[in-house]
C-alpha positions in Angstrom: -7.6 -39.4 -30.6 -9.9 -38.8 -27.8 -8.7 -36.1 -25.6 -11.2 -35.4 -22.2 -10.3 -33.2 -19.7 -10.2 -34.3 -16.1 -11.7 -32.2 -13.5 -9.6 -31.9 -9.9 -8.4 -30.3 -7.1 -4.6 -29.2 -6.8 -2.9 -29.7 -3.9 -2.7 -26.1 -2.5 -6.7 -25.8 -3.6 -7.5 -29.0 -1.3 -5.7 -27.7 1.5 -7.1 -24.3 1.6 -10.4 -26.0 1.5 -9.6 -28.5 4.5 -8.2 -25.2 6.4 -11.8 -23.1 5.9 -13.7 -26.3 7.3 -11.5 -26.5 10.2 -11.8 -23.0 10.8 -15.4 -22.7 10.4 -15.6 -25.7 12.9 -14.0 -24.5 15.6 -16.0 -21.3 15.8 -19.6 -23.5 15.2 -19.0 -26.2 17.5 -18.4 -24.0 20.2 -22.0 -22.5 19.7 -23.6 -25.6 18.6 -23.2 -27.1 22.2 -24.3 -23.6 24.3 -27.3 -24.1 21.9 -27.7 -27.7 23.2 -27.1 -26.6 26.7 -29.7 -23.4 26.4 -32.6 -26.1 24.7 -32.2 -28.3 27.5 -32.6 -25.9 30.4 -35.5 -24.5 28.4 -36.9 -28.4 28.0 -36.5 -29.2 32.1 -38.3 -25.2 32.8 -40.6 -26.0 30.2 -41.8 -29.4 31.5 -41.6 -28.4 35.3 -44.2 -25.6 34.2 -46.1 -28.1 32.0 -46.5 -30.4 35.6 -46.9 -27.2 38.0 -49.7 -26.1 36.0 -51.1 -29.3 35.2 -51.8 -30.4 39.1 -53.5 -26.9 39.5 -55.5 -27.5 36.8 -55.9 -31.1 38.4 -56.6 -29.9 41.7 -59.5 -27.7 40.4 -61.1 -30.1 38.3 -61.4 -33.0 40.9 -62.1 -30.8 43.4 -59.6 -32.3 45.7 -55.9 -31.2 46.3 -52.8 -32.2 44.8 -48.9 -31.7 45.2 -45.9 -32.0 43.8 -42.4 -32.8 45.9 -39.1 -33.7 45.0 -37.9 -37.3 43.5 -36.8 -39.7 45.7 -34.4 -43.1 44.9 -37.7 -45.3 45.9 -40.0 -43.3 44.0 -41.5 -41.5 47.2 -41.4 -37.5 48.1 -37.8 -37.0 48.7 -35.4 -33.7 49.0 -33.9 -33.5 46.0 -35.6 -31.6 42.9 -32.9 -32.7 40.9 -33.5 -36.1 40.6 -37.3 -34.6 39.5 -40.4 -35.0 41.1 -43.6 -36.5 41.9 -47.5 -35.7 41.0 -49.5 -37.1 43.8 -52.5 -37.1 45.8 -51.2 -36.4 49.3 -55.0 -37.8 51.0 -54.3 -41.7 49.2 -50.3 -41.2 48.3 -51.7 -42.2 44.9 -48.8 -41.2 42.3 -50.5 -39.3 39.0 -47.1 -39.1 37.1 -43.3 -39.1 38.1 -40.9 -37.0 36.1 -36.9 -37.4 36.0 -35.1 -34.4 35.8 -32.4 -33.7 33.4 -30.2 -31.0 35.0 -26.9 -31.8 33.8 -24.5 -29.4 35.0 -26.8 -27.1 36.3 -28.9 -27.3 39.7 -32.4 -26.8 40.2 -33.5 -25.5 43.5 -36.8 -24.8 45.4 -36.9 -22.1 47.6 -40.5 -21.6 49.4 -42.4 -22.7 53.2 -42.4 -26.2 52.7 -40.6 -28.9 50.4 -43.7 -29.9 48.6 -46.0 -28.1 46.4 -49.6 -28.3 47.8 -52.5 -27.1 45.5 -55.9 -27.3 47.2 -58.8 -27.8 45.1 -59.6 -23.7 44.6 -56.2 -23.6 42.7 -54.6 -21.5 45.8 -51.3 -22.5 47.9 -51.5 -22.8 51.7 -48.4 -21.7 52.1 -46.2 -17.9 51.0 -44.4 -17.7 47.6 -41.8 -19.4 46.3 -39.8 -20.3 43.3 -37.9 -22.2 41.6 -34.8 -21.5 40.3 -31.6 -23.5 37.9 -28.1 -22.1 38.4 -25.8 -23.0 36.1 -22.1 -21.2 36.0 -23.2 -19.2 39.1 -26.3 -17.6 37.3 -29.4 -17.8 37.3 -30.4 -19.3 33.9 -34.9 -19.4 34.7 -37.0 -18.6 37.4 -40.3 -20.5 38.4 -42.3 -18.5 40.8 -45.5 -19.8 42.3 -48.2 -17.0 44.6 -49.9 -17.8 46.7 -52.8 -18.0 44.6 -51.3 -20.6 42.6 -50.4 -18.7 39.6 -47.0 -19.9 38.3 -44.7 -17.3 36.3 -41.7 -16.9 34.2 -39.4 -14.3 35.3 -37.8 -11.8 32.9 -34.0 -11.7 31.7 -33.3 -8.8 34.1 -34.7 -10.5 37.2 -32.5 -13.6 36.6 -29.4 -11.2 36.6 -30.7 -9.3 39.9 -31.3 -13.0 41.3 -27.9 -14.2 40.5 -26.8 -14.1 44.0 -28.4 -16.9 45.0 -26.5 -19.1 42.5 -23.4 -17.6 44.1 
């Protein structure tokens, strides 16, 4: 007589198992979606530097100036940089490139002379300063801030937190 020995899980055993899972999910999932949250914020700064920079560079190269304003519903300069924005040559109105923004639950906000972004063909800004800036949960999750000579930085951790007043 054949005798083979089966291989399972008791009762008590499965259910201990199921519990760990369940636990372990509830503290993961949690931190899985700030994770997502976190890589999109740094996507949308990340591709609003990639275009800032890029029409500078633009500007330079043609020798002719370039700017970049806020998204409107007919695909023209608008007021809203959350919808996203528009690459154009303000001489022609000839659009280089139109981005939508993905802000989800956060805002994205331009504060600086003008609505638009003008780079002239040196590079350099006409206008002061300015920045821009995503609040999300009242704080300021990046910072975007353009001289006058056109270069475009990151701010630090610490600046956001001494900044988070105007997410307030």
């Amino acid at each position: 007589m054949n005798h083979s020995r089966q291989r399972a899980m008791t009762l008590p055993e499965l259910l201990t198992l199921v519990l760990l899972v369940a636990i372990t999910a509830i503290y993961a999932v949690p931190s899985f979606s700030q994770w997502v949250e976190a890589s999109k914020h740094r996507t949308l700064q990340e591709t609003l530097w990639h275009h800032l920079q890029s029409a500078r560079n633009r500007a330079v190269l043609q020798g002719q100036a370039l700017e970049i304003c806020p998204l409107s519903d007919n695909q023209q300069c608008g007021s809203d940089w959350n919808q996203g924005w528009i690459l154009r040559m303000p001489a022609s109105a000839e659009v280089l490139a139109v981005e939508q923004a993905d802000t989800n639950d956060a805002t994205l906000h331009w504060r600086g002379y003008q609505q638009r972004i003008l780079f002239h063909r040196s590079g350099q800004t006409p206008s002061s300063n300015g920045r821009f800036y995503l609040c999300h949960d009242s704080n300021v999750v990046w910072q975007l801030v353009i001289s006058r000579s056109g270069r475009i930085r990151q701010t630090s951790d610490a600046e956001n937190q001494d900044e988070a007043y105007r997410c307030g």
